[in-house]
C-alpha positions in Angstrom: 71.1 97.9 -59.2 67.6 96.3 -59.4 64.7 98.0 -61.3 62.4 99.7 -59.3 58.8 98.4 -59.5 56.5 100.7 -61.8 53.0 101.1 -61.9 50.8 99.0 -64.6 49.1 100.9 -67.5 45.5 101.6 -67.1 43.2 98.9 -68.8 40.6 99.8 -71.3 37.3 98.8 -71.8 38.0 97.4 -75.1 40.7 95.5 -73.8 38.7 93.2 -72.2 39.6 93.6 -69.2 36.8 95.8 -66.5 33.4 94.1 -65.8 30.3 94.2 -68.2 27.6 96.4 -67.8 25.3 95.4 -65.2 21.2 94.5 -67.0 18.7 97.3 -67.4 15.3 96.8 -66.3 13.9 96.4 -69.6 16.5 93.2 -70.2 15.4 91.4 -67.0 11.8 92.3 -67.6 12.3 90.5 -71.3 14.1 87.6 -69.5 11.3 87.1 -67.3 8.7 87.4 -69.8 10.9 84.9 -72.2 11.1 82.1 -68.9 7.1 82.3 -68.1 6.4 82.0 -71.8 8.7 78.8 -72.3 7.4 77.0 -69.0 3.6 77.8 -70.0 4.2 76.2 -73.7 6.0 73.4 -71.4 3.3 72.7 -69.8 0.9 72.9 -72.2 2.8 70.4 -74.1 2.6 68.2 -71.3 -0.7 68.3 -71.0 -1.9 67.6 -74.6 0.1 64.2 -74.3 -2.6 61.5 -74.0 -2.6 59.4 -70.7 -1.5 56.5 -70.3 -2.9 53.3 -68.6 -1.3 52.8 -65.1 0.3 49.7 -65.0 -0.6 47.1 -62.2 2.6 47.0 -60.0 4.2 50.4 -60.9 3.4 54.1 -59.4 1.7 56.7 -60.7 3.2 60.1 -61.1 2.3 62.8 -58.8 1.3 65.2 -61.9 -1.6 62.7 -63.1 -2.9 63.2 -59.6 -4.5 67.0 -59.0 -7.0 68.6 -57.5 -9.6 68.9 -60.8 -8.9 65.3 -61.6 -8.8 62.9 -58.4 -9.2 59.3 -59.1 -12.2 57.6 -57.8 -9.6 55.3 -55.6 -7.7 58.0 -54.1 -7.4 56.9 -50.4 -8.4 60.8 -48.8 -9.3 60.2 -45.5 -10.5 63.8 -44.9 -12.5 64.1 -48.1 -14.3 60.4 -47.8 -15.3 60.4 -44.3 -17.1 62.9 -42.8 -16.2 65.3 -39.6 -15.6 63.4 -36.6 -16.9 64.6 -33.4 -15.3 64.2 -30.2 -16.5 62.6 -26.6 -18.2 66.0 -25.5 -19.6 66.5 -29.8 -17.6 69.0 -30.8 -15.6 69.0 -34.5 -12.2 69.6 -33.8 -10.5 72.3 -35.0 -7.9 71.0 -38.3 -4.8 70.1 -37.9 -2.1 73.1 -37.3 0.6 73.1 -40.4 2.7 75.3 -38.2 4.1 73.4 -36.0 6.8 71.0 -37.6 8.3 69.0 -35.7 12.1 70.1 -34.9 14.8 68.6 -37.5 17.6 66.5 -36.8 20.8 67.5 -36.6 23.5 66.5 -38.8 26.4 64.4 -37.4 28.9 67.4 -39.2 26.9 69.9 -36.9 27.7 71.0 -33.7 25.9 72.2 -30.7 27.4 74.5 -28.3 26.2 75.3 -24.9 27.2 77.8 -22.6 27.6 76.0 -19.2 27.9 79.4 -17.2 24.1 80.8 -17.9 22.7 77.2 -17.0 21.1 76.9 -13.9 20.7 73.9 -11.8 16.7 72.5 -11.7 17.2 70.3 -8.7 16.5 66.9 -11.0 13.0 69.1 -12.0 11.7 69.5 -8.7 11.2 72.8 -7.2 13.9 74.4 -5.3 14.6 78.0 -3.4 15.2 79.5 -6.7 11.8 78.8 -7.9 9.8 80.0 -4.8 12.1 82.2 -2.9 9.6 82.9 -0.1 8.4 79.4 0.9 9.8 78.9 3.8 9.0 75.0 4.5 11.8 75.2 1.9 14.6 76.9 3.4 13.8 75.2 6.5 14.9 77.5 8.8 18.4 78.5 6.9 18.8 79.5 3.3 20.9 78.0 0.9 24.9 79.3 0.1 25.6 80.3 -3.2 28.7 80.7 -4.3 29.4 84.4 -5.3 29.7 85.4 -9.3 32.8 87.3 -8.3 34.9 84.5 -6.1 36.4 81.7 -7.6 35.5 78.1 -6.2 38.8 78.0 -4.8 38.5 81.5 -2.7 34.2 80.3 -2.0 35.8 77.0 -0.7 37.8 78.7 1.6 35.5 81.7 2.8 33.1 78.4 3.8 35.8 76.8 5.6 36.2 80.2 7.5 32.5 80.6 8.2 32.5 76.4 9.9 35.7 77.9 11.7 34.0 80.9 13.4 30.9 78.9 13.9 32.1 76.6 15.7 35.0 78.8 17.5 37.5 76.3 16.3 41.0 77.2 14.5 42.0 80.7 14.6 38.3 81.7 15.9 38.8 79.5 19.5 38.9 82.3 22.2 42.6 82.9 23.3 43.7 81.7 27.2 44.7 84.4 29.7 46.2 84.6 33.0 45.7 88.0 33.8 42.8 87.3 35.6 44.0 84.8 37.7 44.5 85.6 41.9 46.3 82.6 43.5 46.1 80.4 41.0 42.4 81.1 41.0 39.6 83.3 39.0 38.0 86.1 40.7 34.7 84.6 40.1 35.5 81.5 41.9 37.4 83.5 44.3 34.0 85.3 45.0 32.2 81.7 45.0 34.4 80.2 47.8 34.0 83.4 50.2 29.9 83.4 49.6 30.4 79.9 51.0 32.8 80.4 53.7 30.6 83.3 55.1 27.2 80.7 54.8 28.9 77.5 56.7 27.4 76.0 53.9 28.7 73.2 51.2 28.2 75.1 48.1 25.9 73.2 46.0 26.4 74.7 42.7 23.8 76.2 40.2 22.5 72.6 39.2 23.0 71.0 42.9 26.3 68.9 42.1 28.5 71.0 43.8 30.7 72.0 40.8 31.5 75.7 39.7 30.3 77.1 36.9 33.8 79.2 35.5 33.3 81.0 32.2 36.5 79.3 29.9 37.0 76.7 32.7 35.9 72.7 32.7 33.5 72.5 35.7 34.9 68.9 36.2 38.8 68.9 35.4 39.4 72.5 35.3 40.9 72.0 32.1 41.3 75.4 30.0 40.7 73.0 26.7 36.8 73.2 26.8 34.1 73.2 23.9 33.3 76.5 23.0 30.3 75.6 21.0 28.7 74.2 24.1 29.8 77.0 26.9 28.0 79.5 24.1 25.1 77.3 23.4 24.3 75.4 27.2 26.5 78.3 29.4 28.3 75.2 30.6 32.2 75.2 30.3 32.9 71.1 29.4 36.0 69.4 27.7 35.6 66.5 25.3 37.3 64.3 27.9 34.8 65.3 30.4 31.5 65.0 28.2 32.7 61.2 27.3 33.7 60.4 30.9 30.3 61.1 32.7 27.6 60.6 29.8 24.9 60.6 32.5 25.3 63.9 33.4 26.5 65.5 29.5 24.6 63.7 27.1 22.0 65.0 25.0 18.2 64.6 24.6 16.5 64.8 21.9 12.7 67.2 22.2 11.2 63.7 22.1 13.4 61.8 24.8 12.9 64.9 27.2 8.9 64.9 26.6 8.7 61.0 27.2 11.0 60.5 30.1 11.1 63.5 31.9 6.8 64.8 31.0 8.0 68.3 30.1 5.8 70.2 27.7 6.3 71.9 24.5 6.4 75.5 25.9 9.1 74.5 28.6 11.0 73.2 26.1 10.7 76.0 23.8 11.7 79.0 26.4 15.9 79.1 26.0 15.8 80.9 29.3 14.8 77.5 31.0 16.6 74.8 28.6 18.7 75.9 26.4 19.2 74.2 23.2 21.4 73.0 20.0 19.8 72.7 16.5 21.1 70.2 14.4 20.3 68.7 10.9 17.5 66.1 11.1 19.4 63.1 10.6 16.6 61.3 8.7 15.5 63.3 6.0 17.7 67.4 5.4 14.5 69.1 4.6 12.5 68.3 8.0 12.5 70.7 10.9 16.2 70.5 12.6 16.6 68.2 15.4 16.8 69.7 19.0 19.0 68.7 21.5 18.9 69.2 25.5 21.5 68.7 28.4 20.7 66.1 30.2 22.0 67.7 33.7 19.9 70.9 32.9 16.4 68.7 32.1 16.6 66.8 35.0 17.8 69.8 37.3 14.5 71.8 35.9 12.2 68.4 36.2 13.6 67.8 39.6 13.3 71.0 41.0 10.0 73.0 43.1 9.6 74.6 39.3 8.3 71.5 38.0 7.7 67.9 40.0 10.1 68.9 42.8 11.6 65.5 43.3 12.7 62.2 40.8 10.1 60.4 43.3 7.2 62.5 42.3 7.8 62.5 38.7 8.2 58.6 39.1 4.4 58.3 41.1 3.4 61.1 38.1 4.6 58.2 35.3 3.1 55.5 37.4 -0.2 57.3 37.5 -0.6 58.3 33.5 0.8 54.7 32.7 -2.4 53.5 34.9 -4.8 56.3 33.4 -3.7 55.4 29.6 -4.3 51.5 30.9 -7.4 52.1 31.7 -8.5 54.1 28.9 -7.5 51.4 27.1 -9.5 49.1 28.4 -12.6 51.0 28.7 -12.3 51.2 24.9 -11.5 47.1 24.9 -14.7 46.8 27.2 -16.6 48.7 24.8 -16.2 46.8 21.7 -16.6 43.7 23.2 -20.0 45.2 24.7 -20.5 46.0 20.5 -19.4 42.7 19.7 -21.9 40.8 21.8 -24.7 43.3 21.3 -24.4 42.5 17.6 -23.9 37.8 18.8 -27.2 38.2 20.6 -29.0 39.9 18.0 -27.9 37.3 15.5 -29.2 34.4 18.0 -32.4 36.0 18.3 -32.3 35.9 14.6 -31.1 32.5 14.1 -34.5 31.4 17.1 -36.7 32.9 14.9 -35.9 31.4 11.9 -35.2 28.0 13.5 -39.2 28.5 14.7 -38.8 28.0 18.1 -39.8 31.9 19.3 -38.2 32.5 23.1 -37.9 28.7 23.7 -35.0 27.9 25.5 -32.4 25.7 24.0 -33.3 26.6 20.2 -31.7 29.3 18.3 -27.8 29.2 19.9 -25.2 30.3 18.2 -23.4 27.9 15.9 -26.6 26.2 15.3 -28.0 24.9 12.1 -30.7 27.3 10.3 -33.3 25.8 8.0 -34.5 27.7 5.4 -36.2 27.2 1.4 -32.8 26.5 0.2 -30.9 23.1 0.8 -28.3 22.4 2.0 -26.2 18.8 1.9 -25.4 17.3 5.2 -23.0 14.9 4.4 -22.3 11.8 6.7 -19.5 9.5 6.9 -17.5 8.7 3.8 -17.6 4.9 3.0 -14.7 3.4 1.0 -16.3 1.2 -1.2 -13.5 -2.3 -2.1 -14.9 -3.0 -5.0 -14.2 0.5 -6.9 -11.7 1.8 -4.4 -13.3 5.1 -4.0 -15.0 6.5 -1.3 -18.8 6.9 -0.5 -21.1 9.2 1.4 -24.7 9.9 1.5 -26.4 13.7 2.4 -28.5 12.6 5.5 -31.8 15.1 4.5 -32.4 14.3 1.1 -30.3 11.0 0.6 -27.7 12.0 -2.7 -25.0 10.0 -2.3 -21.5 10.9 -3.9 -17.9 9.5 -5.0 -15.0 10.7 -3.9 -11.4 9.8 -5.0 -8.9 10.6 -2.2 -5.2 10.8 -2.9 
């Protein structure tokens, strides 16, 4: 049977064992008086040492150098020269000892940064975040955040669900029925082709093609498979194969295209109620206003009709007639300048008379002719080429200077 572990005697003080007494005051006081005696009678005995001759070509210690003994050839820029005054002839204030400049980390040391409470500074230009109510900033539509409490996978997916439903695409695309269907027919089209059996009339149709506009239904193919985005945005029911097969009649305008070719006006084109509208990016710079686009069949319905010119005729003779009144605005202003232009030619013959001397006379004074005047002016004639030197010769024919020339 092992021993079982007993406990060690208690250690005396004169054992050796426990800690010294800590000092007293009085001892560290005597310490302290003992240390500023020996470093005074250090000093002192420094100081009684006599002083050497510097050396040429060796350094002088920092203690020879003091503030009650400064060499005559101490290089003290702030004692030698006096204040200097700046441009507007004020003394600067000294230099601030405070600020130190920052100090260099060590290769051992390490920096960590906490990624999550860093913010993004748009490359240091000014974003949402900075002014939150400029609204040339947003441009129109303010900018997603992902949520502190989702995940990037979950925000990832909560975006793709937003596209979906905004475009009525995926599980968002309105289901198809049949339970409104009479004869193989809707009951609004039903009630279309009775209003025009009761007429005796070819039904034209809203925009005067003589196609029905079904809610859910292609007004070309009758296809069920139509673009949601459009029948919500235009109230025209389309399918893609549709839109691509008659692009005169389903392509879109841009706000500038329907201003230029059709003359509409700002105000038409800003009223939904007349021409709808999509807004999409602006496709040469994101932070511009977002690019509008128009139906082509529902701008030329509105140009064509009594609302606006009433036929394509008129507003061809109205295009005619502004081409011919910008024309002739421009030419008016052409006419003008040139009026300027030879204001400003006979004004500068008149000139050119009167200095000739020959007043009003006809004949003297046209333009392009020579003007004398105090200073000369060579006319040289001819140049001569002279065999004997090889160079050529020619003579001023007013004052008869005659130069050399060497042609190469």
């Amino acid at each position: 049977m092992s021993e079982r572990p007993s406990t060690p005697p208690r250690a005396t003080r004169s054992a050796g064992k426990l800690p010294p007494n800590p000092l007293t005051p009085e001892q560290i006081r005597r310490m302290e008086e003992a240390r500023l005696k020996a470093k005074a009678a250090a000093q002192q005995a420094q100081a009684s040492k006599p002083t050497l001759p510097p050396v040429a070509g060796t350094k002088r210690a920092y203690s020879s150098i003091n503030a009650s003994n400064t060499p005559a050839n101490s290089r003290n820029a702030n004692a030698a020269s006096p204040a200097k005054r700046d441009q507007n002839g004020f003394i600067p204030p000294p230099a601030n000892n405070l600020i130190q400049p920052a100090k260099n980390f060590g290769r051992s040391e390490y920096i960590e940064y906490d990624f999550s409470k860093m913010t993004d500074t748009k490359g240091g230009f000014l974003s949402t975040t900075d002014d939150p109510h400029n609204r040339a900033m947003w441009n129109g539509r303010k900018e997603e955040e992902k949520p502190a409490n989702m995940t990037l996978a979950e925000w990832e997916r909560e975006r793709m669900r937003r596209k979906l439903r905004e475009n009525r695409e995926g599980i968002y695309e309105p289901g198809l029925s049949i339970l409104n269907q009479i004869d193989g027919r809707d009951e609004e089209e039903e009630s279309f082709l009775k209003a025009a059996q009761e007429d005796g009339e070819e039904y034209k149709g809203k925009y005067g093609d003589g196609k029905r506009d079904i809610k859910g239904k292609c007004r070309e193919c009758g296809s069920l498979e139509i673009d949601w985005k459009w029948q919500d945005g235009f109230g025209i029911g389309i399918c893609h194969t549709c839109k691509d097969k008659f692009p005169d009649k389903y392509s879109l305008l841009t706000k500038t295209e329907a201003k230029e070719d059709y003359l509409l006006t700002d105000p038409e084109l800003k009223d939904e109620s007349i021409l709808p509208h999509l807004e999409r990016p602006n496709p040469h710079k994101s932070n511009w206003q977002n690019m509008q686009l128009f139906m082509r069949l529902q701008v030329e319905h509105y140009a064509f009709s009594d609302k606006k010119w009433g036929s394509a005729e008129a507003m061809d003779e109205e295009f005619e007639k502004r081409q011919k009144a910008s024309k002739e605005k421009k030419e008016k202003k052409f006419n003008k300048r040139l009026q300027e232009l030879k204001k400003r030619t006979r004004v500068e013959a008149h000139k050119r008379a009167r200095a000739a001397g020959g007043g009003e006379v006809v004949g003297i004074g046209h333009f392009g002719q020579k003007i004398h005047s105090d200073q000369h002016v060579h006319d040289w004639g001819r140049s001569v080429l002279d065999k004997e030197t090889g160079l050529s010769r020619k003579r001023c024919e007013d004052c008869g200077m005659e130069v050399e020339e060497l042609e190469f």
